[in-house]
C-alpha positions in Angstrom: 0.0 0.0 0.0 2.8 2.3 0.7 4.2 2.1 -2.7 1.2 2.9 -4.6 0.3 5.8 -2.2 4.0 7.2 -3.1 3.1 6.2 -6.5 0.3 8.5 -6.0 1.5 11.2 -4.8 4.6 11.4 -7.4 2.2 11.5 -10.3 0.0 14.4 -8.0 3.2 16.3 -8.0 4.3 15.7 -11.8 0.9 17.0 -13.0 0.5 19.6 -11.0 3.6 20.7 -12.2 3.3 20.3 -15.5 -0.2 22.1 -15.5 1.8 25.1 -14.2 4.4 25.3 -16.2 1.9 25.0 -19.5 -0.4 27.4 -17.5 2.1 29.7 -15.9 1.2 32.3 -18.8 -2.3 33.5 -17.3 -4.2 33.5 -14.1 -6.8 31.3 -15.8 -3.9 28.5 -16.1 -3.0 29.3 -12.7 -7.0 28.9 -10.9 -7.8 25.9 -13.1 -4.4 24.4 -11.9 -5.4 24.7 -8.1 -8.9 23.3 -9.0 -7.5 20.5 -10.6 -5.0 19.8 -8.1 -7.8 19.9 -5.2 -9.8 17.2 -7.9 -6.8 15.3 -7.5 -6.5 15.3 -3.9 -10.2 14.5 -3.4 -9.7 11.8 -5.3 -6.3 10.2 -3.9 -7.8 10.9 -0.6 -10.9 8.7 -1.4 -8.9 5.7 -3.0 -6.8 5.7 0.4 -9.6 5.6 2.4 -11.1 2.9 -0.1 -7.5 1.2 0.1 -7.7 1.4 3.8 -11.4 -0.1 3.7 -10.4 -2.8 1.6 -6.7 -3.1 4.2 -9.7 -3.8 7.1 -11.4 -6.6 4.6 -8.4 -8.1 3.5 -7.1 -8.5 7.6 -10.2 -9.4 8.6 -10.1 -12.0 5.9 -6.1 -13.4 6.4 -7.7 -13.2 10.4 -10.3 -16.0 9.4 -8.4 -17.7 6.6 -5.7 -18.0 9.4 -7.9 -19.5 12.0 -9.3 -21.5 9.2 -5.7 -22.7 8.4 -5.0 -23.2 12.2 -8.0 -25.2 12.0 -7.9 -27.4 8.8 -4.0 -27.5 8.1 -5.2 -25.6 4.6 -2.4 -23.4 4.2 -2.3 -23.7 0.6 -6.0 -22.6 0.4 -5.3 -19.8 2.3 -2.2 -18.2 0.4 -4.4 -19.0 -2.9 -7.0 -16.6 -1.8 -5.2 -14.1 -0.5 -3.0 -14.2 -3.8 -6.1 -14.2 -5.7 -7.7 -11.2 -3.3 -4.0 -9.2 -3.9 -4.8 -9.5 -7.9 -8.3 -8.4 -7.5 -7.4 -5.1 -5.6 -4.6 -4.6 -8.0 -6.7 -4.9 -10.9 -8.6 -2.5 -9.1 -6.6 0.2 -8.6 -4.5 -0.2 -11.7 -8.3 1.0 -13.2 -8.7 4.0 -11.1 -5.6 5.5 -11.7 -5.9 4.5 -15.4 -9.0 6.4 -15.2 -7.5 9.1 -13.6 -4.8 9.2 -15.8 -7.6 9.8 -18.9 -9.2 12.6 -16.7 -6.2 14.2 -16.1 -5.6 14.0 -19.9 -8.3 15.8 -21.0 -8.2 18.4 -18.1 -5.0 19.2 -19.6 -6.0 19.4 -23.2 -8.8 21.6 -22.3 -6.4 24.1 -20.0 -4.0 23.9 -23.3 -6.9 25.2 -25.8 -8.0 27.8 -23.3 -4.1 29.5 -23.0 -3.9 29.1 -26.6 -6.8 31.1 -27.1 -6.0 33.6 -24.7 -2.3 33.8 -26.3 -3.9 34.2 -29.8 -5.5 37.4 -28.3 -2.9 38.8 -26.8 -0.6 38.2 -30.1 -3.3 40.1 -31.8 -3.3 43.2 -29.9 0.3 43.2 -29.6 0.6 43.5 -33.7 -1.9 46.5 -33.8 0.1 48.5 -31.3 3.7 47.1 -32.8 2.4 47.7 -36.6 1.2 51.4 -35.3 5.0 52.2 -34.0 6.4 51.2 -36.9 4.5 53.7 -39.1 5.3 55.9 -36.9 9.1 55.5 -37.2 9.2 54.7 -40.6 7.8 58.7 -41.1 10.2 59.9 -38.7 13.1 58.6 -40.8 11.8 59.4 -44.5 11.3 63.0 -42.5 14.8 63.0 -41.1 16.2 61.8 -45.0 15.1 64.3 -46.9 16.3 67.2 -44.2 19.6 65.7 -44.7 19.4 65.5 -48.5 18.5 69.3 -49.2 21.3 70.2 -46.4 23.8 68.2 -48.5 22.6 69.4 -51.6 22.9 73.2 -50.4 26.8 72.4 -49.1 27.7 70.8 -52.4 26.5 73.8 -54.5 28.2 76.0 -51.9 31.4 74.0 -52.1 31.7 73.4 -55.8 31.8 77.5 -56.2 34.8 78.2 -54.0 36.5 74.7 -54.9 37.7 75.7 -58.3 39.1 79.0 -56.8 40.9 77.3 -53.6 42.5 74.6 -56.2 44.0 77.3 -58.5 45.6 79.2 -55.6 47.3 75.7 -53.8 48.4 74.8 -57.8 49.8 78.1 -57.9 51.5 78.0 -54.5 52.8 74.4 -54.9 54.7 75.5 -58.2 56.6 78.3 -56.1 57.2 75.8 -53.4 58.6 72.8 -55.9 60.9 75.6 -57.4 62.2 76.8 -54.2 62.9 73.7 -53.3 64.5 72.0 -56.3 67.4 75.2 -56.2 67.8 74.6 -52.2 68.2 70.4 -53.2 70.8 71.4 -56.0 72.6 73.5 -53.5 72.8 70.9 -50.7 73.5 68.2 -53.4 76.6 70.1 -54.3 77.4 70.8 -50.8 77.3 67.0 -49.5 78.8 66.0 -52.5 82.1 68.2 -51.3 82.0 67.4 -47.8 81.4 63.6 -48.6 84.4 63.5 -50.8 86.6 65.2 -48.2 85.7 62.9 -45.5 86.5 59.8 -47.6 89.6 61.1 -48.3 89.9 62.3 -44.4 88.9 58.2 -43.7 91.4 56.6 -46.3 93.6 58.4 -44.3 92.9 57.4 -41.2 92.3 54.0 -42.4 95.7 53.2 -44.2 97.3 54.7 -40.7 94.8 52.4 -38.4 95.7 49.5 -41.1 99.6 49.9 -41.0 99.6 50.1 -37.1 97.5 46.8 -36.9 99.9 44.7 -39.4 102.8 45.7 -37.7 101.2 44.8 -34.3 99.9 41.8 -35.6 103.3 40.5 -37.6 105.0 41.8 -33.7 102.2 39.1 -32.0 102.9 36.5 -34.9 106.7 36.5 -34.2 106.3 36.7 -30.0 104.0 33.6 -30.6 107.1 32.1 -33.2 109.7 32.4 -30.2 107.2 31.2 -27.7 106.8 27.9 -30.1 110.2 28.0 -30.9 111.4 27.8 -27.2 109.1 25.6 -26.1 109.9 23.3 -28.5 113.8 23.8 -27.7 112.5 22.9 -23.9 111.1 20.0 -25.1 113.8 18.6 -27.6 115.8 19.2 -24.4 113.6 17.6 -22.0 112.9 14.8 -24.7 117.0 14.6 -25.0 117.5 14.9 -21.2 114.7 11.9 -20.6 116.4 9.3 -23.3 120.1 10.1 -21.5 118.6 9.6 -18.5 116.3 6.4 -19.8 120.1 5.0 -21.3 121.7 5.8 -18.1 118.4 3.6 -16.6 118.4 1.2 -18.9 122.5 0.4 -18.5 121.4 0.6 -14.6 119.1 -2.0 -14.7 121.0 -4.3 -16.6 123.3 -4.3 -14.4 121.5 -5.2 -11.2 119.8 -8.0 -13.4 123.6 -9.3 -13.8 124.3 -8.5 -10.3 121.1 -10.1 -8.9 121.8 -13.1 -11.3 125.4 -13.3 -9.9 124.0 -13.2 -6.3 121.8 -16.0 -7.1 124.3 -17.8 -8.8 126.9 -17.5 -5.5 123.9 -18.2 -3.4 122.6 -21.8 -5.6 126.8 -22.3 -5.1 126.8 -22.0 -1.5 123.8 -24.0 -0.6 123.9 -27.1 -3.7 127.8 -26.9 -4.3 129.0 -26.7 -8.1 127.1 -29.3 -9.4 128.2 -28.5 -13.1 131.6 -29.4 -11.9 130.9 -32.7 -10.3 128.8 -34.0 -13.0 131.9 -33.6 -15.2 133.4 -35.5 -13.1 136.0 -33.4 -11.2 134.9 -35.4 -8.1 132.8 -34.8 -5.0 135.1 -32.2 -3.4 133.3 -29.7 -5.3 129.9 -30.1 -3.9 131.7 -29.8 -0.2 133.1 -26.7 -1.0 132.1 -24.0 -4.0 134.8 -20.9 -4.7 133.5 -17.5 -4.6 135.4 -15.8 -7.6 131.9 -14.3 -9.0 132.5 -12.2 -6.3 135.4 -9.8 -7.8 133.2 -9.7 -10.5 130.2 -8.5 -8.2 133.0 -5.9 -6.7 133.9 -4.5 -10.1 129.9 -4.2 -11.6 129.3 -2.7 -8.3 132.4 0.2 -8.7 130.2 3.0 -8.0 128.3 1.3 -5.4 129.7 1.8 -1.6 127.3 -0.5 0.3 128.3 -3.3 -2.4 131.9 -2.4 -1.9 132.0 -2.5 1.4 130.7 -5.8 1.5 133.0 -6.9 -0.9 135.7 -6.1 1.0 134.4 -8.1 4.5 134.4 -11.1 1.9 137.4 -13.4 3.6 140.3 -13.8 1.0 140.7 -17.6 1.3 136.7 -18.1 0.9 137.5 -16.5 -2.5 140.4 -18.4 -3.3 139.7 -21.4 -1.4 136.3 -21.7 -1.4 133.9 -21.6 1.7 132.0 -25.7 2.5 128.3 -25.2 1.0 125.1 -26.3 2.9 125.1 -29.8 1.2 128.1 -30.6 1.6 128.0 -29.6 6.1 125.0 -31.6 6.1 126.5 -34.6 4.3 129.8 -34.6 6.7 127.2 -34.5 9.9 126.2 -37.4 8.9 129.3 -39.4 9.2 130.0 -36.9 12.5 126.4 -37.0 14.1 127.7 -41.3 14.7 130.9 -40.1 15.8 129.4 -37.9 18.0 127.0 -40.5 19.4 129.4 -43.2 20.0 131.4 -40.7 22.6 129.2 -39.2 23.9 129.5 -40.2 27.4 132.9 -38.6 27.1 133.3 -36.0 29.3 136.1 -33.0 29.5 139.0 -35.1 31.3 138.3 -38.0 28.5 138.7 -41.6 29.2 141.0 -45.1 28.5 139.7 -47.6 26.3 136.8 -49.5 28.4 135.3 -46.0 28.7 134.9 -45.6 25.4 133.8 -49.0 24.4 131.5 -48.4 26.6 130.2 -45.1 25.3 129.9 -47.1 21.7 128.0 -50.0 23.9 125.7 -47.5 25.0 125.1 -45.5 22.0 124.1 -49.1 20.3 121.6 -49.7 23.2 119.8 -46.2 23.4 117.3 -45.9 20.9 116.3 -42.2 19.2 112.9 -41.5 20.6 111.1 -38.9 18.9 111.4 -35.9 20.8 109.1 -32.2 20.4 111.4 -30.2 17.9 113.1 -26.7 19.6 112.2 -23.6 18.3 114.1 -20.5 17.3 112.8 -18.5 20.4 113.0 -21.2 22.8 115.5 -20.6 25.4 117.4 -24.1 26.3 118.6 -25.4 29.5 121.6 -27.6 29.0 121.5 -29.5 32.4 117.7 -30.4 31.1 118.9 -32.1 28.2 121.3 -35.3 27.7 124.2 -35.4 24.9 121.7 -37.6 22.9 118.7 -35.7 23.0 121.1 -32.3 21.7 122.6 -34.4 19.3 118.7 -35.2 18.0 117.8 -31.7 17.8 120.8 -30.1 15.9 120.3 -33.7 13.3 116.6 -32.0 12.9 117.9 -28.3 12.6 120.2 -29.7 9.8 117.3 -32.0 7.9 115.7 -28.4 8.1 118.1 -26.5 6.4 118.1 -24.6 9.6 122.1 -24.5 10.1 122.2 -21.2 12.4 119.8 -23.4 15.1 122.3 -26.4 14.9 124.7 -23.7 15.2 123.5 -22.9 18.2 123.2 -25.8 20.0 126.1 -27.5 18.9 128.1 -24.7 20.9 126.4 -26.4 23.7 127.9 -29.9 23.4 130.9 -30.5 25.7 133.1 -33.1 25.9 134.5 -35.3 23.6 131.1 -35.1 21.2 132.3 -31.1 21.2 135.7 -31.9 19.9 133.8 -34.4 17.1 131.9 -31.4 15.9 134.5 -28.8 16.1 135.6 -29.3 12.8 132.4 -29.4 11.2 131.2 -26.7 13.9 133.9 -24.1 12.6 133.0 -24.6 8.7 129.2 -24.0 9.7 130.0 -20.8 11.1 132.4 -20.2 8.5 129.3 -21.0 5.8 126.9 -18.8 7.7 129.2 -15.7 7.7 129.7 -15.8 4.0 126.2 -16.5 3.6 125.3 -13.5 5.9 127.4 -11.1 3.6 125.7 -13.0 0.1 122.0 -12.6 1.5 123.0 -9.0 1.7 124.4 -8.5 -1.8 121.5 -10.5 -2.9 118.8 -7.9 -0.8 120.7 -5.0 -2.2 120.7 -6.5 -5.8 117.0 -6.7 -5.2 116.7 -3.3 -4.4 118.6 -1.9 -7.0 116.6 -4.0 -9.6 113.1 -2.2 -8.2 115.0 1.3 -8.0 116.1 1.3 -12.0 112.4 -0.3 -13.0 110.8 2.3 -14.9 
C-alpha cells in the first residue's frame, strides 16, 4: 500500500507541475491548476480511504483464513486466496488510476486550448500597437532623409563655387614651393657631395694609418707567438733529449743489477747445492763440499760506484775466494758421518777416558734408541742441564734435515766433551758458511733493491 500511495502522490506532483508550467502564462492557467490539483487530492484521498477499507477486509479475511488454516491445516487454500484477493485489488486500482490518468488527460487538453486562445488574443493586440509604432518611425526617418538630403545638396552647391578657386591658388602655390625647393636640393647636393668626398679622403687616411699600425702589431704578435713555439719546443727537444740520457743511463742501470742479482743467485745456488756442473763432469765430490767465490770480484767490479756493495765486498774473507767456503750440502753430508761419531762418545766427558770408557760409550750408543722428541724452536730458550748429549745431538740432526744450520749452530756450541771436539771441525766450517752466507744474503737484498730502483 505504501508504494502505490507514493506512487500516487509522485504523479499528483508531476501534473500539477506540468499544469503550471503550461499554465504559468495566465491567471486562468493558474485557478484551473489549483482546481485540478484539489480534484486530484479529493480523489487520492478517497482511493486511500477505499485502500484502507479494503486493508480492514483483506485482515479481517487473512484473520479467518488464518484461524481457518490453524484449524484445517489448509495453508495452501489460504495463500491461494489471498494471492487471488492481492490481484483483485490490484486490478482494481490499476483501473482507477488508469482512469485518472484519462481525466487528467483531457483536463489538460482543455487548460492547453484555453491558453492558446488567450495567447492568440494577446498576439493580436500586440501586432496593432507594434504595426502602429512602426508607421510611426518609418515617417520619422523618410522626414529625417530628406532634411539631410536638401542640407547636403545646399553644401555641395556651396562647395563646388569656392573649390575651383581654392584649387587654382594651392596649384599656384605648390609650383613656387617645388621651385624653391629644387634650387635649395641642388645646392645641398653640391654641398654633400664636397664634404662627402673630403671625408673619404679624411677616412682613407685614417684608415691606411689604423691599417699599417694593426699589421705591424699583428706581424709583432705572430713573431712573440714564433719564439714562444720555438722555445718551447727547444725545452722540449731538451727535456725529450735529457729523458732518453737519463732512460740509457736507466736502462744500462738495470741491466746491471739483473747481472748483479743473477750473480747473487748464482753465488747463493753455489753455496747451498755446491757446483754441481763441476761434479757432474766429473772433477769429483770435493766440489759439492766446498764452491769458490770468484763471482765475487766480478760483483766488486759491476758494483764500482756502489759503496754499500763495496764494502761488503771487502768483508768477503780472502781464502773463501780463493779457497772456497764448504756449502750447505756438503756440512749436512759430513754431519752425517759426525752426528755417529758424535754418538758413539758421547758419554765422554772433558778429562776424557781409557779404552773400556769408550767401548763403553759405543756400547751405550748401540743400546739407546732415538725417541722422537718435540722439535726446539728458534725462540725457545734451552737449559743444558735439562737435556742429555743424545737428546742435543737429536735436535741439531733436525735443525740440519731443516736447512736450519744457524739453530744447529747454536746448540752445537752447547755440546761439551769429547762429542764437542767431534763437531768442532764441522762446527767451525758451519760458522764459517753462515758468515759468508750473511754477507751473500746481503748483496742478494741490495741486488733486489737496486733492480726495483732502476724499474721504470
Amino acid at each position: 500500500m505504501s508504494s502505490i500511495l507514493r506512487r500516487t502522490r509522485l504523479s499528483k506532483i508531476c501534473y500539477f507541475l506540468l499544469g503550471s508550467a503550461i499554465a504559468g502564462g495566465g491567471a486562468y492557467g493558474a485557478y484551473a491548476s489549483v482546481v485540478y490539483y484539489q480534484a486530484e487530492e479529493q480523489r487520492v484521498m478517497k482511493a486511500v480511504e477505499e485502500q484502507r477499507k479494503l486493508d480492514e477486509s483483506l485482515s479481517k479475511m487473512a484473520l479467518e483464513l488464518e484461524m481457518r488454516r490453524i484449524r484445517n491445516n489448509t495453508e495452501v487454500e489460504f495463500d491461494a486466496k489471498i494471492l487471488e484477493k492481492r490481484k483483485m485489488w490490484e486490478r482494481e486500482m490499476d483501473m482507477q488510476l488508469r482512469r485518472a490518468a484519462i481525466a487528467h488527460a483531457e483536463h489538460l487538453e482543455r487548460v492547453i486550448k484555453t491558453q492558446k486562445q488567450l495567447h492568440d488574443v494577446e498576439n493580436q493586440q500586440l501586432n496593432e500597437a507594434t504595426k502602429k509604432q512602426r508607421v510611426e518611425a518609418v515617417q520619422r526617418k523618410l522626414d529625417e532623409n530628406l532634411s539631410k538630403m536638401a542640407l547636403e545638396l545646399e553644401m555641395r552647391r556651396i562647395r563646388n563655387n569656392t573649390e575651383a578657386e581654392f584649387n587654382a591658388k594651392i596649384l599656384e602655390e605648390r609650383k613656387m614651393w617645388e621651385r624653391e625647393m629644387d634650387m635649395q636640393l641642388r645646392r645641398a647636393a653640391i654641398a654633400h657631395a664636397e664634404h662627402l668626398e673630403r671625408v673619404i679622403k679624411t677616412q682613407k687616411q685614417l684608415h691606411d694609418v689604423e691599417n699599417q699600425q694593426l699589421n705591424e702589431e699583428a706581424v709583432k704578435i705572430e713573431r712573440n707567438k714564433f719564439v714562444k713555439q720555438i722555445g718551447g719546443a727547444v725545452t722540449k727537444l731538451s727535456a725529450i733529449e735529457e729523458s732518453l740520457n737519463n732512460r740509457a743511463a736507466m736502462d744500462l742501470e738495470n741491466r746491471k743489477a739483473k747481472i748483479y742479482w743473477t750473480i747473487c743467485q748464482s753465488l747463493m745456488d753455489a753455496l747451498v747445492n755446491g757446483d754441481s756442473t763441476k761434479a757432474a763432469a766429473g772433477k769429483g765430490s770435493k766440489t759439492l763440499y766446498k764452491t769458490s767465490l770468484k763471482e765475487a770480484a766480478l760483483i766488486k767490479k759491476l758494483t764500482e760506484n756502489d759503496s754499500f756493495a763495496q764494502h761488503i765486498c771487502n768483508h768477503f774473507p780472502p781464502a773463501a775466494i780463493d779457497q772456497g767456503v764448504p756449502t750447505e750440502q756438503g756440512l749436512k753430508q759430513r754431519f752425517d758421518r759426525v752426528y755417529k761419531l758424535a754418538r758413539w762418545t758421547a758419554q765422554i766427558g772433558e778429562e776424557g777416558g781409557g779404552l773400556l770408557k769408550y767401548i763403553a760409550s759405543w756400547l751405550q750408543s748401540l743400546v739407546t734408541f732415538e725417541l722422537p722428541t718435540p722439535p726446539l724452536f728458534a725462540e725457545d730458550r734451552i737449559n743444558v742441564e735439562r737435556y742429555e748429549p743424545y737428546e742435543l745431538l737429536s735436535q741439531i740432526r733436525h735443525f740440519v734435515e731443516q736447512r736450519d744450520l744457524a739453530n744447529a749452530v747454536r746448540l752445537a756450541n752447547l755440546m761439551r766433551g769429547e762429542p764437542a771436539r767431534v763437531l768442532r771441525d764441522w762446527l767451525n766450517d758451519a760458522k764459517y758458511h753462515l758468515e759468508v752466507r750473511f754477507l751473500i744474503e746481503l748483496l742478494f737484498a741490495h741486488s733486489q733493491a737496486a733492480g726495483i730502483m732502476t724499474t721504470y
